[in-house]
N, CA, C and O atoms as a GROMACS GRO file, in nm:
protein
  584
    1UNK      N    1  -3.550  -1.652   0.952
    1UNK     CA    2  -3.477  -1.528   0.962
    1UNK      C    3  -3.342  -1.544   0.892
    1UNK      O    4  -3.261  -1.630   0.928
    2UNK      N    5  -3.315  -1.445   0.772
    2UNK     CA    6  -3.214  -1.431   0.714
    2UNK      C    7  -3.026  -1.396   0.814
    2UNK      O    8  -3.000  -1.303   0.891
    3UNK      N    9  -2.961  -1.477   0.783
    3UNK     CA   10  -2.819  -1.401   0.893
    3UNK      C   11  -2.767  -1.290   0.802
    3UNK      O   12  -2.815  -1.266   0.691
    4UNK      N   13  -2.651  -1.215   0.863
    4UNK     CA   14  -2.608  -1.086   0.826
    4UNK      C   15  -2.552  -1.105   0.704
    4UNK      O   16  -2.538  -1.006   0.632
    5UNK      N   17  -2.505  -1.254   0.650
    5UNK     CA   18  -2.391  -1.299   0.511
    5UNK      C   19  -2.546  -1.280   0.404
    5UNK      O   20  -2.556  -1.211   0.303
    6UNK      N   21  -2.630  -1.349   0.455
    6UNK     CA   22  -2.706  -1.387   0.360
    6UNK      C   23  -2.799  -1.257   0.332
    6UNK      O   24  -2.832  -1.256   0.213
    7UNK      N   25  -2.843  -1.162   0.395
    7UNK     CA   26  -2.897  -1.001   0.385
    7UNK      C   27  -2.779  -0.935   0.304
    7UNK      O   28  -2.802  -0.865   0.205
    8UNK      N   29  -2.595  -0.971   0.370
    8UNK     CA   30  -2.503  -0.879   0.255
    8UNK      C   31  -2.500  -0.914   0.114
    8UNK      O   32  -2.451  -0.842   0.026
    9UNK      N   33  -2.547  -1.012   0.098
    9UNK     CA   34  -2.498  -1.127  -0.020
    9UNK      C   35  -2.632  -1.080  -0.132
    9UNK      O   36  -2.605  -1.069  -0.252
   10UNK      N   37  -2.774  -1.056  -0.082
   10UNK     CA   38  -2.847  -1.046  -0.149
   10UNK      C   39  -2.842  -0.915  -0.195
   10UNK      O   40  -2.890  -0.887  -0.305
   11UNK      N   41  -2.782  -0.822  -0.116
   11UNK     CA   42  -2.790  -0.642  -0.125
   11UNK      C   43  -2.637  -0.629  -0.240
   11UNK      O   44  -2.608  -0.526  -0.300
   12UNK      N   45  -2.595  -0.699  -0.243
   12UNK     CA   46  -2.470  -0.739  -0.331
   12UNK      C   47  -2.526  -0.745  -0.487
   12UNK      O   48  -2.489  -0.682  -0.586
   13UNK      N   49  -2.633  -0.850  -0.468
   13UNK     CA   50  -2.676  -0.906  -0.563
   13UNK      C   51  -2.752  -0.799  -0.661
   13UNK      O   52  -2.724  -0.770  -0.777
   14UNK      N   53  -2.874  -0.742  -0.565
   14UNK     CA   54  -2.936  -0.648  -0.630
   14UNK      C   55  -2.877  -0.508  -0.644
   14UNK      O   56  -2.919  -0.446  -0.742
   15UNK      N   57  -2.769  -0.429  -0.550
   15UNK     CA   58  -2.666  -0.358  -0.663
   15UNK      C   59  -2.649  -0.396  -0.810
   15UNK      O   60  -2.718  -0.342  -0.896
   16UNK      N   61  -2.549  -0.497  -0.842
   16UNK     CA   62  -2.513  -0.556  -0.941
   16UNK      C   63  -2.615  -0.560  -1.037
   16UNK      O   64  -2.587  -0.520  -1.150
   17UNK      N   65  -2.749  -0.608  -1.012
   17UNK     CA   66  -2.867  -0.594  -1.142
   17UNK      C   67  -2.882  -0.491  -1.155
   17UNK      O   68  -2.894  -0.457  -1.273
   18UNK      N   69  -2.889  -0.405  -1.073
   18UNK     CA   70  -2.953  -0.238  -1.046
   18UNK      C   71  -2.843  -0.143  -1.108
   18UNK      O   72  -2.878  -0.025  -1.120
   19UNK      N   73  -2.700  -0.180  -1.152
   19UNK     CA   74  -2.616  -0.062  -1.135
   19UNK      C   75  -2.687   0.028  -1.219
   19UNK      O   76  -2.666   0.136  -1.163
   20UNK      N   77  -2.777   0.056  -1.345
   20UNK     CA   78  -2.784   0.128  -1.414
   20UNK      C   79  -2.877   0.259  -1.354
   20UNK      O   80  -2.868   0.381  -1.369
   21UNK      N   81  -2.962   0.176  -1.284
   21UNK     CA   82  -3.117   0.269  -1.223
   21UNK      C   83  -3.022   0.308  -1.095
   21UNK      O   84  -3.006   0.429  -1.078
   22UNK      N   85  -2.963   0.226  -1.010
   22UNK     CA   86  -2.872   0.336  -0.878
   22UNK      C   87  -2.773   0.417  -0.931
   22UNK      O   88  -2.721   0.484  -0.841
   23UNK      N   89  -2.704   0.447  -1.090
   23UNK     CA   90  -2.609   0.536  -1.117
   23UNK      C   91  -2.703   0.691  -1.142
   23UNK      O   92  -2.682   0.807  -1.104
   24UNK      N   93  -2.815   0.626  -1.225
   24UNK     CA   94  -2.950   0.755  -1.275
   24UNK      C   95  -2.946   0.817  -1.198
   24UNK      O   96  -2.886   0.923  -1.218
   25UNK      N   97  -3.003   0.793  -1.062
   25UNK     CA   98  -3.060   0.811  -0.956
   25UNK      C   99  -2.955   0.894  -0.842
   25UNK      O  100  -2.996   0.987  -0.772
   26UNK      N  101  -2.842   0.852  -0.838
   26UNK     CA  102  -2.707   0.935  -0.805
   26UNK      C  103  -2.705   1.023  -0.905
   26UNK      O  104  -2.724   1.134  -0.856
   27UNK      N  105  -2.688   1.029  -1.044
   27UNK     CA  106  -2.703   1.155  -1.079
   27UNK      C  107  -2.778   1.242  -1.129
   27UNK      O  108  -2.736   1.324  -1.210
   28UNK      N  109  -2.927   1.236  -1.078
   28UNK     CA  110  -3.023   1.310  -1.062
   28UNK      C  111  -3.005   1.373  -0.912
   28UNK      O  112  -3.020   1.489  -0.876
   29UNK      N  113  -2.967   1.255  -0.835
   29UNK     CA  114  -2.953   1.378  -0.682
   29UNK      C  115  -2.810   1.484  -0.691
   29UNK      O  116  -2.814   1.606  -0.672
   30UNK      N  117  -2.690   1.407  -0.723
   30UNK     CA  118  -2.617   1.513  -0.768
   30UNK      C  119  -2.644   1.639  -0.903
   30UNK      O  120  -2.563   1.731  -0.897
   31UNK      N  121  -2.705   1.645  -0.971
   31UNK     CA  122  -2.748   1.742  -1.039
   31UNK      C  123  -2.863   1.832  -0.955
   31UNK      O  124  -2.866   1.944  -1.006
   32UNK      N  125  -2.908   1.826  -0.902
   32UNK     CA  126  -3.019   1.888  -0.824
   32UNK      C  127  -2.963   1.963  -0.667
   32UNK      O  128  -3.032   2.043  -0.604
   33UNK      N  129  -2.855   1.926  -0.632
   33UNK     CA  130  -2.759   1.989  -0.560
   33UNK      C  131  -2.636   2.007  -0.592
   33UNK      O  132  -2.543   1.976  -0.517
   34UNK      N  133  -2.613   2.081  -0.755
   34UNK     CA  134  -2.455   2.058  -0.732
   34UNK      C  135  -2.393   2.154  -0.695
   34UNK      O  136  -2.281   2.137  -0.647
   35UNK      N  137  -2.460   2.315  -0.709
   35UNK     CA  138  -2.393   2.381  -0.623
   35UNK      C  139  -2.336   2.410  -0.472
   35UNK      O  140  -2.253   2.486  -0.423
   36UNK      N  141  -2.462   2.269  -0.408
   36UNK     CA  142  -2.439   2.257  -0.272
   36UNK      C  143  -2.292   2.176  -0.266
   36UNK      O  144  -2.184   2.188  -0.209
   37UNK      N  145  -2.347   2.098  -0.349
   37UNK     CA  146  -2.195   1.994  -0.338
   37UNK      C  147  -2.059   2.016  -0.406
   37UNK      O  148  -1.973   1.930  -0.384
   38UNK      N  149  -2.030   2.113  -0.481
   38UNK     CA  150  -1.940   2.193  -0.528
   38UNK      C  151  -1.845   2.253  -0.371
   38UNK      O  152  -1.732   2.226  -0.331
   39UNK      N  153  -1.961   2.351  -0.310
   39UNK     CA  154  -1.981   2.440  -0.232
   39UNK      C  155  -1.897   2.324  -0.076
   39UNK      O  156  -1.788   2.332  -0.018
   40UNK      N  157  -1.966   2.269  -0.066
   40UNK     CA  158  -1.923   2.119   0.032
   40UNK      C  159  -1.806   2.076  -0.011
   40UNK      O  160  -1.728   2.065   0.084
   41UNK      N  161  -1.746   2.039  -0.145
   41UNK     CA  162  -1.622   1.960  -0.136
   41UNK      C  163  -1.512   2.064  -0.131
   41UNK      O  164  -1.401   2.013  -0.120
   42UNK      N  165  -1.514   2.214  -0.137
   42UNK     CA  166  -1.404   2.316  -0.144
   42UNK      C  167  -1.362   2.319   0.003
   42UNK      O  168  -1.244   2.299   0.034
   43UNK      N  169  -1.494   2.352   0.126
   43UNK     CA  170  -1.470   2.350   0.231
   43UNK      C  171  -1.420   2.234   0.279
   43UNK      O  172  -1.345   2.251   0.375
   44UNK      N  173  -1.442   2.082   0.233
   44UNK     CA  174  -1.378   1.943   0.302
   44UNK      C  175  -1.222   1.981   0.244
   44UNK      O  176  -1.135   1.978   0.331
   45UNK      N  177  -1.178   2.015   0.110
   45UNK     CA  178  -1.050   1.979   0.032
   45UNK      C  179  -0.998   2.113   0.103
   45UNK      O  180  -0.875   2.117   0.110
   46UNK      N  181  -1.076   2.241   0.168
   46UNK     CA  182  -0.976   2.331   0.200
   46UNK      C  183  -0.951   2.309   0.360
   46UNK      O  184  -0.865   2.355   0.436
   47UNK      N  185  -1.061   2.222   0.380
   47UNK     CA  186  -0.990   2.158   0.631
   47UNK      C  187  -0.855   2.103   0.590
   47UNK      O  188  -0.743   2.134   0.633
   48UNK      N  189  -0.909   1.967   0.449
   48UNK     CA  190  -0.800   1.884   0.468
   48UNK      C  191  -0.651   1.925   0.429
   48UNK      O  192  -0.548   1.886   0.484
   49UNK      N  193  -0.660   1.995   0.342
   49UNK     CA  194  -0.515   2.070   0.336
   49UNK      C  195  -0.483   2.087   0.420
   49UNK      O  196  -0.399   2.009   0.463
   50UNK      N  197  -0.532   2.220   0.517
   50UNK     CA  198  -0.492   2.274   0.630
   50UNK      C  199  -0.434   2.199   0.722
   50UNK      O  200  -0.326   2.216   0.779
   51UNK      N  201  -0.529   2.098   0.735
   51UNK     CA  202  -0.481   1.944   0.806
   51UNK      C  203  -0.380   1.868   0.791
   51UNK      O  204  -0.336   1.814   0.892
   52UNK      N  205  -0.310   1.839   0.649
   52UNK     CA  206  -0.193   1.764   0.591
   52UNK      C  207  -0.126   1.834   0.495
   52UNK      O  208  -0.131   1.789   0.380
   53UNK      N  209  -0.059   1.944   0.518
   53UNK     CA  210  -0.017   2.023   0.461
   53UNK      C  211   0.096   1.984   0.373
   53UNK      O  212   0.124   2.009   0.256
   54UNK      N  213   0.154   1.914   0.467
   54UNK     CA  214   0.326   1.825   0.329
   54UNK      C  215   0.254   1.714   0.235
   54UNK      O  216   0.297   1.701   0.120
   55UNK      N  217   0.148   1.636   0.276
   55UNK     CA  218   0.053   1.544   0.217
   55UNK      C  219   0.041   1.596   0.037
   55UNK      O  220   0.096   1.530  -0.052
   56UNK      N  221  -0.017   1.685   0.017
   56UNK     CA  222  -0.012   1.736  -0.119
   56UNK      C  223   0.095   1.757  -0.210
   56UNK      O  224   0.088   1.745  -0.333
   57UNK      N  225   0.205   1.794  -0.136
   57UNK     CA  226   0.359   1.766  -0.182
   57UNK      C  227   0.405   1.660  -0.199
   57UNK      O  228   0.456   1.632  -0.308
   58UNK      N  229   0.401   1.575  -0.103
   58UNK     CA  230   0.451   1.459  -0.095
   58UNK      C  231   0.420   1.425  -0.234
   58UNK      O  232   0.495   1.428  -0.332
   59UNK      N  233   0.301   1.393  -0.226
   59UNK     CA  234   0.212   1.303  -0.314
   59UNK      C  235   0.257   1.378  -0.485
   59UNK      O  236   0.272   1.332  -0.598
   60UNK      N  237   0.262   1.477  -0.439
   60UNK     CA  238   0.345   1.492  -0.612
   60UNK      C  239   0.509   1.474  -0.598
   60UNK      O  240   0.580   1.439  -0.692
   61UNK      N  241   0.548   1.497  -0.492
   61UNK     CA  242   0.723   1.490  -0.529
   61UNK      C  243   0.738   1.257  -0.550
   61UNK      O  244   0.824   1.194  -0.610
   62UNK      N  245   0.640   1.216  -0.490
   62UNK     CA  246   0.661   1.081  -0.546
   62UNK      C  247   0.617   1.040  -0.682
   62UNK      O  248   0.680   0.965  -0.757
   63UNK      N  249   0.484   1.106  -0.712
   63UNK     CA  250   0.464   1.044  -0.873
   63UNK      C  251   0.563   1.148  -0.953
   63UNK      O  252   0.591   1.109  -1.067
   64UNK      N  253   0.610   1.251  -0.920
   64UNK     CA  254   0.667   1.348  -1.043
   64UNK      C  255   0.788   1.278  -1.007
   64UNK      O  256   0.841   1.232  -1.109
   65UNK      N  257   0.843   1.255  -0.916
   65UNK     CA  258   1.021   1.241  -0.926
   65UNK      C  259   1.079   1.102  -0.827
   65UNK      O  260   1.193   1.074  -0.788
   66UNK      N  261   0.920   1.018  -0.804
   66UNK     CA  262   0.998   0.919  -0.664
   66UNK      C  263   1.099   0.948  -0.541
   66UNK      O  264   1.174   0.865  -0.488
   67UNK      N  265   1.088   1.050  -0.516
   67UNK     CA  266   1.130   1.084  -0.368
   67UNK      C  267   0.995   1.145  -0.294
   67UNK      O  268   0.900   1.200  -0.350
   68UNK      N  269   1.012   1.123  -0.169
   68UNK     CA  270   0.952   1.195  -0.048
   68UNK      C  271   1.012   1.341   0.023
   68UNK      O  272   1.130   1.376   0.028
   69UNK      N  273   0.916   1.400   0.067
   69UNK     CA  274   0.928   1.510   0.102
   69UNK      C  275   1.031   1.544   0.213
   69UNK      O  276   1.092   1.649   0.229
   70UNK      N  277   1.036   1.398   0.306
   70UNK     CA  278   1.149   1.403   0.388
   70UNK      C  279   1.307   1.394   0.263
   70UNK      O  280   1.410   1.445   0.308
   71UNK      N  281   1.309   1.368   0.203
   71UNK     CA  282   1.448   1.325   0.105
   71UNK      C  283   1.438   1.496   0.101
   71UNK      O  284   1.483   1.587   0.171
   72UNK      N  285   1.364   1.489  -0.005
   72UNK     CA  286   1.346   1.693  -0.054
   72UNK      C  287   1.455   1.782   0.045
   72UNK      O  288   1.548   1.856   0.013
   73UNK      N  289   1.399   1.741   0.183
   73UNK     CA  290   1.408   1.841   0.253
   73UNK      C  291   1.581   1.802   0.329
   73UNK      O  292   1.647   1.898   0.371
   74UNK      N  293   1.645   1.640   0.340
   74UNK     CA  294   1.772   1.632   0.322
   74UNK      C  295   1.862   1.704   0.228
   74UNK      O  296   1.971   1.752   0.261
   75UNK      N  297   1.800   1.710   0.086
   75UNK     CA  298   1.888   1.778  -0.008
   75UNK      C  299   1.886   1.872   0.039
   75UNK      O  300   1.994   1.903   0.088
   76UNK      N  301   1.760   1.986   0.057
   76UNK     CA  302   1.795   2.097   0.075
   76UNK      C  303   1.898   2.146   0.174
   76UNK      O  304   1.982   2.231   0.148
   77UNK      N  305   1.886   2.096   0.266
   77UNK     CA  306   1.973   2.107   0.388
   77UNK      C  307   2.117   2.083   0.384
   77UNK      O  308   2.193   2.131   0.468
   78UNK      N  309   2.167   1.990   0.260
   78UNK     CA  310   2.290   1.958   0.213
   78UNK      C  311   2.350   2.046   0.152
   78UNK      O  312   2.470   2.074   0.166
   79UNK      N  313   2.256   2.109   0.063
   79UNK     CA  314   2.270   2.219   0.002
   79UNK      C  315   2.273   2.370   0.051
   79UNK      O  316   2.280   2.474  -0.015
   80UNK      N  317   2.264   2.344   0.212
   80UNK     CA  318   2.214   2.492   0.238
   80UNK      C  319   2.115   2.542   0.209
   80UNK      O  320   2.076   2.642   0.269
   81UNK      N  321   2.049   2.489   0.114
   81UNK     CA  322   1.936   2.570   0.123
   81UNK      C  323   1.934   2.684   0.007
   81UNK      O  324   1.862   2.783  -0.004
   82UNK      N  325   2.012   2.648  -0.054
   82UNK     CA  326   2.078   2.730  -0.200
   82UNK      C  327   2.092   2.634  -0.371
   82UNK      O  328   2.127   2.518  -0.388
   83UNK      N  329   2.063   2.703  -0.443
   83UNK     CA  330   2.048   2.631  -0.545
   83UNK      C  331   2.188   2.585  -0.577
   83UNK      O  332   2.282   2.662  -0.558
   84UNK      N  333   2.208   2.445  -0.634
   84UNK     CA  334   2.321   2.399  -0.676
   84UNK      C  335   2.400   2.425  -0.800
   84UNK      O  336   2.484   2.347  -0.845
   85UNK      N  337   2.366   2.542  -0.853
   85UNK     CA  338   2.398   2.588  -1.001
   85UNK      C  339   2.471   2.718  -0.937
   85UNK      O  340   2.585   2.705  -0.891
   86UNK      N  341   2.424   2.809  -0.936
   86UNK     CA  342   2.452   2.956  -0.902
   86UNK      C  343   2.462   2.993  -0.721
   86UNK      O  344   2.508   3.101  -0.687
   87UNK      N  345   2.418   2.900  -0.626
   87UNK     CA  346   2.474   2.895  -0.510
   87UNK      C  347   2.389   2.986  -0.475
   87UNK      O  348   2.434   3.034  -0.371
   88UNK      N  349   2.272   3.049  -0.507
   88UNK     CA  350   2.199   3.119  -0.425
   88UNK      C  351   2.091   3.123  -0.336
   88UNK      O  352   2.065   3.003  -0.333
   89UNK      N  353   1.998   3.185  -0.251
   89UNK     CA  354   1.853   3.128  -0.181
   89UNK      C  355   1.772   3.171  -0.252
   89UNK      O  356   1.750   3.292  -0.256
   90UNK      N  357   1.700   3.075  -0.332
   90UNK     CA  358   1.585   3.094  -0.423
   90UNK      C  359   1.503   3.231  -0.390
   90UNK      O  360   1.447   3.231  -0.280
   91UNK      N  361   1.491   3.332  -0.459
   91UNK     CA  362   1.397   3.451  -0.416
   91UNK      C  363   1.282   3.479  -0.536
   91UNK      O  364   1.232   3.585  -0.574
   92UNK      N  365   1.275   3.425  -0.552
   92UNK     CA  366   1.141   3.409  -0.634
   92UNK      C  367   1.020   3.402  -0.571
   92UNK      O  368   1.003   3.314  -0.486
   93UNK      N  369   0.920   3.492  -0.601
   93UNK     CA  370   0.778   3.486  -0.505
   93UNK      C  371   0.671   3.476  -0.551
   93UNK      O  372   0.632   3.526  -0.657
   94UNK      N  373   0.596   3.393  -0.457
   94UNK     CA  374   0.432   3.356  -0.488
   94UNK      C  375   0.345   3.461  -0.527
   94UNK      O  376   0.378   3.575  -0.495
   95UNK      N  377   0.264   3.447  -0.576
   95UNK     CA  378   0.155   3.523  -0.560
   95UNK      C  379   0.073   3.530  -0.470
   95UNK      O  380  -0.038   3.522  -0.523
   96UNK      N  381   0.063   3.542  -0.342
   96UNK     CA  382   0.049   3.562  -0.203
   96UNK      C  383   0.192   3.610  -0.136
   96UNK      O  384   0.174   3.642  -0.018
   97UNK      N  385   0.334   3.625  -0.180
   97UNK     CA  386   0.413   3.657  -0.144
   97UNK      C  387   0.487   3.592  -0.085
   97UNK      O  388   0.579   3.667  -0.052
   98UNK      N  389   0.510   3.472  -0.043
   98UNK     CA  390   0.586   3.379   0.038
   98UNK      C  391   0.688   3.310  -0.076
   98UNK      O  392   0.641   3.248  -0.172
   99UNK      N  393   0.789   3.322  -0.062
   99UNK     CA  394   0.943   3.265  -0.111
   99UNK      C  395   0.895   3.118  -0.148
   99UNK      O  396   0.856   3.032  -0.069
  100UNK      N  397   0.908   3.111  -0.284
  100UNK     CA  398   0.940   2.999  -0.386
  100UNK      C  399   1.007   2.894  -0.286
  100UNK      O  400   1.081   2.954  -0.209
  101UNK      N  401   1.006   2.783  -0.267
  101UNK     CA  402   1.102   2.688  -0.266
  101UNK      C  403   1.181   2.618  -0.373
  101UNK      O  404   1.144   2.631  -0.490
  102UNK      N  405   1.316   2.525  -0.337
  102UNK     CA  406   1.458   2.525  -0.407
  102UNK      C  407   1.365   2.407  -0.507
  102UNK      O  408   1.316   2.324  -0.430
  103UNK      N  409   1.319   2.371  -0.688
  103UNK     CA  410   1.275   2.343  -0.768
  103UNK      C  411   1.361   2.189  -0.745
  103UNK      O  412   1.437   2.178  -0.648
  104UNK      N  413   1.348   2.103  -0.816
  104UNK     CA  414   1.361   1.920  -0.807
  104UNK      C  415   1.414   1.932  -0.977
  104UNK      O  416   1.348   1.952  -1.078
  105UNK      N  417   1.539   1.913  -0.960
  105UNK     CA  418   1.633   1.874  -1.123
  105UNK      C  419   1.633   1.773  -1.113
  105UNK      O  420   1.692   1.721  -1.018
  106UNK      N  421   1.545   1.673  -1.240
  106UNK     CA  422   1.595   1.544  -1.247
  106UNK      C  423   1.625   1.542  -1.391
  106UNK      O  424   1.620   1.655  -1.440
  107UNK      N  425   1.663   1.421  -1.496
  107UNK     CA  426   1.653   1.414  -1.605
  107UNK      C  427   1.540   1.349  -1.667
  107UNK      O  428   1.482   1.241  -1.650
  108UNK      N  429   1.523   1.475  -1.765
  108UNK     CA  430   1.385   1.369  -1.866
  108UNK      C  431   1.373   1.330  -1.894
  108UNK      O  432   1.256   1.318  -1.930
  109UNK      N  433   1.493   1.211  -1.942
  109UNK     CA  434   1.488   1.099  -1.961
  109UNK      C  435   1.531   0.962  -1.919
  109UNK      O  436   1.507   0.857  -1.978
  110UNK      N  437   1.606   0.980  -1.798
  110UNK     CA  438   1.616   0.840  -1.686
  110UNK      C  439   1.526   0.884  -1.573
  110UNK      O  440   1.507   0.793  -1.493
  111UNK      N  441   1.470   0.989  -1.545
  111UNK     CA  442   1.407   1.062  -1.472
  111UNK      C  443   1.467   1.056  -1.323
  111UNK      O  444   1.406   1.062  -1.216
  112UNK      N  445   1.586   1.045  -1.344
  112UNK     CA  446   1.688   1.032  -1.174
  112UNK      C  447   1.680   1.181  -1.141
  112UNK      O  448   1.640   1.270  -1.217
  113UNK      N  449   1.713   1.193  -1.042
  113UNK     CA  450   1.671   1.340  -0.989
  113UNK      C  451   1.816   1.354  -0.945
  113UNK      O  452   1.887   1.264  -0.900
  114UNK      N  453   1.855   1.498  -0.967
  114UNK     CA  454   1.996   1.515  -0.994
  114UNK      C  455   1.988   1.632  -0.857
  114UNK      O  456   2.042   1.587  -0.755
  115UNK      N  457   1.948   1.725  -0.848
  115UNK     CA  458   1.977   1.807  -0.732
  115UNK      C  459   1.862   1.923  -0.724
  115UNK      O  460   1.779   1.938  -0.813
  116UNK      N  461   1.866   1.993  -0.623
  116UNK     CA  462   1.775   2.130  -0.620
  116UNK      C  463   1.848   2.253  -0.659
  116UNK      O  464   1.961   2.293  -0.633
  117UNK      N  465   1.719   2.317  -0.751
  117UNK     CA  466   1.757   2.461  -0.847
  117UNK      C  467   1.693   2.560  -0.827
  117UNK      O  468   1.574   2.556  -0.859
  118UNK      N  469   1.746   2.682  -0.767
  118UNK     CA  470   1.651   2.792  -0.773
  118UNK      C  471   1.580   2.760  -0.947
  118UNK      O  472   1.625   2.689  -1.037
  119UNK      N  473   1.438   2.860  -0.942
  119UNK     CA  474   1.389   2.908  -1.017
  119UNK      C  475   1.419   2.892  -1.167
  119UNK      O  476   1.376   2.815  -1.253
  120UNK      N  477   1.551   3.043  -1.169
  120UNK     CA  478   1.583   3.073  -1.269
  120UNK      C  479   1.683   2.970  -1.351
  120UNK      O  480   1.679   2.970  -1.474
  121UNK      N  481   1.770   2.884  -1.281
  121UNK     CA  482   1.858   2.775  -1.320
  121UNK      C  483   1.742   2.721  -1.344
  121UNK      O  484   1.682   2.789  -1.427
  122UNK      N  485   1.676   2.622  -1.307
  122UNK     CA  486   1.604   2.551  -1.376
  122UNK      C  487   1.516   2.548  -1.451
  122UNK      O  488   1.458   2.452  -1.502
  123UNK      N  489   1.496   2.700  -1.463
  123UNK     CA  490   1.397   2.724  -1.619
  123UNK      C  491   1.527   2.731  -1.756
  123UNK      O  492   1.518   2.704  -1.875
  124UNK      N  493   1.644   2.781  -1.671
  124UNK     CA  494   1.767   2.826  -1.789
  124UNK      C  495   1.787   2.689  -1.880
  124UNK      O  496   1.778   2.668  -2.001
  125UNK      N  497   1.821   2.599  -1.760
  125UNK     CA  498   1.848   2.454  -1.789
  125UNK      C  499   1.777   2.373  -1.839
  125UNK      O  500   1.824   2.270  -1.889
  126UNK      N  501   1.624   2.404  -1.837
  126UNK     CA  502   1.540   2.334  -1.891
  126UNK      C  503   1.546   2.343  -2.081
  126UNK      O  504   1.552   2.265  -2.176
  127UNK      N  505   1.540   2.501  -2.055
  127UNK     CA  506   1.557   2.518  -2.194
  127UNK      C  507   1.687   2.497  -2.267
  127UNK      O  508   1.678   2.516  -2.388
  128UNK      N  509   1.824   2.458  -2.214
  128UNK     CA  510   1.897   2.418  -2.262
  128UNK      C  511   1.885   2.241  -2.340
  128UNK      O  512   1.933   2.198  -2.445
  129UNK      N  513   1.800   2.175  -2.235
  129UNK     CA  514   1.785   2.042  -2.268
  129UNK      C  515   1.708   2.004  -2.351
  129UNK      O  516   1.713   1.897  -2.411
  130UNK      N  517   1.596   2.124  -2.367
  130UNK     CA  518   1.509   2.131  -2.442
  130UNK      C  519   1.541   2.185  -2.598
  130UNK      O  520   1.512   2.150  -2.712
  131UNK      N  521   1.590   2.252  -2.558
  131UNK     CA  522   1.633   2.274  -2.731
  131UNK      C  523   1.771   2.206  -2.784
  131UNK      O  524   1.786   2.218  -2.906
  132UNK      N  525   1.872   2.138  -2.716
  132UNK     CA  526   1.975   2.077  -2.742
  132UNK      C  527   2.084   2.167  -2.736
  132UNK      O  528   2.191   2.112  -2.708
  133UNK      N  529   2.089   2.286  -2.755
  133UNK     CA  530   2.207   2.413  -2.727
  133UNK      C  531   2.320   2.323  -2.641
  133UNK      O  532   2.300   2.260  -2.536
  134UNK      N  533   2.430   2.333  -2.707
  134UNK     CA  534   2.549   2.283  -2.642
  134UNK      C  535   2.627   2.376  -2.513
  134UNK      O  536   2.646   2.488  -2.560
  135UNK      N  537   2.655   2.374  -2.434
  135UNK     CA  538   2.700   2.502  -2.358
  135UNK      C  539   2.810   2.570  -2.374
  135UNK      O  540   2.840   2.686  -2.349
  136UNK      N  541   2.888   2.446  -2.434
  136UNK     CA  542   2.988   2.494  -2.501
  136UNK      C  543   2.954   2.664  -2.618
  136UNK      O  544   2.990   2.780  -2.596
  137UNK      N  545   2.875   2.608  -2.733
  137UNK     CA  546   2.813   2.716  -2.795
  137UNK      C  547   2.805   2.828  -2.722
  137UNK      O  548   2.879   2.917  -2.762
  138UNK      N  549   2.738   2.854  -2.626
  138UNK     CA  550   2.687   2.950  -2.551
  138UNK      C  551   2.797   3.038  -2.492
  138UNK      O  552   2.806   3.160  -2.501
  139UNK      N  553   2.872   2.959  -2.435
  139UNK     CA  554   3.026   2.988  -2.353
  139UNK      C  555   3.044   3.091  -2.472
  139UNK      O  556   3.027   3.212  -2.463
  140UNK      N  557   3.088   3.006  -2.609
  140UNK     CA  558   3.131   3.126  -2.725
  140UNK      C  559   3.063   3.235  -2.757
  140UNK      O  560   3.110   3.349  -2.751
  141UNK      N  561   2.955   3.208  -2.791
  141UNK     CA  562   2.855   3.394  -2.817
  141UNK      C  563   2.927   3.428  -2.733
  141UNK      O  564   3.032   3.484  -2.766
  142UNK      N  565   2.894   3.405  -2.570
  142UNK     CA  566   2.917   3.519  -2.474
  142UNK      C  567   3.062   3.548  -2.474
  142UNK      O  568   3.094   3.664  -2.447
  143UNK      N  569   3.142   3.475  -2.496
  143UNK     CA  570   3.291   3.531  -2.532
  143UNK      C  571   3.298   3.621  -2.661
  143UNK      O  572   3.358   3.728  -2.672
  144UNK      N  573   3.251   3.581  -2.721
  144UNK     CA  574   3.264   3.635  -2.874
  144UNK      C  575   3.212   3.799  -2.879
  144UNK      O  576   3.266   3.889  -2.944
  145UNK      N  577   3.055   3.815  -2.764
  145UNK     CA  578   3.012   3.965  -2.766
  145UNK      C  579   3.052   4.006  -2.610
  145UNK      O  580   2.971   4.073  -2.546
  146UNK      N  581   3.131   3.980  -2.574
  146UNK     CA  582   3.217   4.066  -2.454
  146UNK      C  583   3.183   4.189  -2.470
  146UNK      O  584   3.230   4.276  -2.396
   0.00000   0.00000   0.00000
């Protein structure tokens, strides 16, 4: 009688020769249900949201900018709760209708994260950095066409 190492060790083994005929074979059963399984992973990915709702944030405010959602939510609170450019409460709205939250300014190129921006500042600002426009410049037009 084989022990449990020596039954894992052999089922190890014959994976490993087999990967090509057990990958086929996975995707012949996934092709033959994929609308079931389409249908199945919307309802698992739409519990689990529901379930870990800052989880999906999180997980981008660390790869996009290395902070956590608890930090996020210090700034905001430092801030009032108002963008740090123009001092206002972000009113910008979803498409479901629920109020925008305050946007993550960092730089694009040390990628340090500098403060929270309504909306419109940080699309303004983006495109300032983006095209190189000095602000100085800008200051002048708008003096210049008073």
């Amino acid at each position: 009688m084989k022990t449990r190492e020596e039954v894992n060790a052999y089922a190890r083994e014959w994976r490993a020769k087999n990967k090509d005929k057990i990958n086929a074979q996975a995707r012949a059963r996934n092709a033959a249900n994929s609308e079931k399984n389409k249908e199945k992973s919307k309802k698992y990915m739409a519990k689990w949201i529901a379930n870990n709702p800052l989880a999906n944030r999180n997980k981008h405010y660390k790869k996009r900018y290395g902070i956590t959602v608890e930090q996020y939510e210090k700034m905001a609170k430092a801030q009032n709760y108002r963008c740090a450019i123009c001092n206002k409460a972000e009113s910008k709205k979803r498409k479901d209708g629920t109020t925008m939250i305050l946007c993550v300014d960092h730089n694009h190129t040390t990628g340090k994260v500098r403060s929270l921006l309504c909306n419109k500042c940080n699309i303004f600002l983006g495109h300032l950095e983006t095209n190189g426009v000095p602000i100085e410049a800008i200051k002048a037009y708008l003096e210049k066409h008073k």
